[in-house]
C-alpha positions in Angstrom: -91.4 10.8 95.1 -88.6 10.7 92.7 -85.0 11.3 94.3 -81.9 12.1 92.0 -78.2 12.3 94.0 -75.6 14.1 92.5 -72.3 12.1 91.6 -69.8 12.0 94.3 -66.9 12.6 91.6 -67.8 16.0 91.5 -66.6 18.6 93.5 -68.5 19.5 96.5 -70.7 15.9 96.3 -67.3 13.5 97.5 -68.4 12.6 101.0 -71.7 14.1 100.8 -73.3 14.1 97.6 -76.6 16.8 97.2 -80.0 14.8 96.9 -82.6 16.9 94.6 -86.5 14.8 95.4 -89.1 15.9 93.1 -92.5 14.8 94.7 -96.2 15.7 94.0 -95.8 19.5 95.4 -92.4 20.5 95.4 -88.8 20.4 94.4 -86.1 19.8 97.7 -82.3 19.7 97.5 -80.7 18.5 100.7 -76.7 19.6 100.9 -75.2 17.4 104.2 -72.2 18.2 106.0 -70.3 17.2 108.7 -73.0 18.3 111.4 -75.4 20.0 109.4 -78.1 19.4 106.6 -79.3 22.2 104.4 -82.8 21.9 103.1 -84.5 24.2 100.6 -87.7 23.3 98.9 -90.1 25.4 96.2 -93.9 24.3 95.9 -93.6 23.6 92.2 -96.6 26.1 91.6 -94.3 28.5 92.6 -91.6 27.4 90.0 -90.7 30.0 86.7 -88.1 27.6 85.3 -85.6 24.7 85.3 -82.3 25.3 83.4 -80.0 22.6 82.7 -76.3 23.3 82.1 -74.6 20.5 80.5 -71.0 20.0 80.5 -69.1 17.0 78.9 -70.1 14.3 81.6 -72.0 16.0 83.9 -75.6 19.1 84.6 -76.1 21.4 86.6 -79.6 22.5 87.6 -80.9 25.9 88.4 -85.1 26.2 89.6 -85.9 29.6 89.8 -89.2 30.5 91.5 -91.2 32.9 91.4 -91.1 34.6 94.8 -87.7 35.8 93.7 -85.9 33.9 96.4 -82.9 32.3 96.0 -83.0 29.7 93.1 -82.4 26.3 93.7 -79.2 25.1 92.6 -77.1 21.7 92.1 -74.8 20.7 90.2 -72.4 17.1 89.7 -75.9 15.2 88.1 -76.1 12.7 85.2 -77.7 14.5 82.2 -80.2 12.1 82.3 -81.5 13.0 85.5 -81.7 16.6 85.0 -83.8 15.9 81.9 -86.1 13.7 84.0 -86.0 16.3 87.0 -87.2 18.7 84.7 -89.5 16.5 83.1 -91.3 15.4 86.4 -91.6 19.5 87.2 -93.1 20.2 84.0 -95.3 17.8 84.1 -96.4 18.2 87.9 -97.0 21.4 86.9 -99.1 21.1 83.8 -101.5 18.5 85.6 -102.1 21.4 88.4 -103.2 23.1 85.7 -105.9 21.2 84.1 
């Protein structure tokens, strides 16, 4: 399981920064607050597409699944890391192909 945290310089990320975790079946963000953690996860069969959105230091990431439920959102990442998170999808999902 690969896990990618967003940059605490960011707004929204400065005491608790969003955690995207791509493992073998699915893509989770985790958003902490004060007393709560938010948790949503899509079985990467289930994924249509990863969009980056690249600004001059930092991405934002949008999954969309197929369900049509709420896509999965972050933003505050290296661009880096958004290129591997979508890298590890695409190929997660390509091997659950062959």
């Amino acid at each position: 399981m690969d896990t990618f945290r967003a940059s605490r310089w960011t707004k929204g990320n400065h005491l608790f920064p969003t955690v995207i975790e791509v493992s073998e079946t699915a893509v989770i963000r985790r958003k902490r607050s004060w007393l709560t953690v938010n948790e949503l996860s899509i079985h990467l069969s289930k994924v249509a597409s990863v969009r980056i959105d690249t600004g001059l230091l930092w991405a934002d990431i949008l999954v969309e699944s197929t369900g049509g439920s709420d896509p999965l959102t972050s933003h505050g990442h290296r661009k880096a890391d958004a290129r591997r998170i979508k890298e590890l999808i695409e190929a997660a999902q390509s091997r659950a192909l062959k």
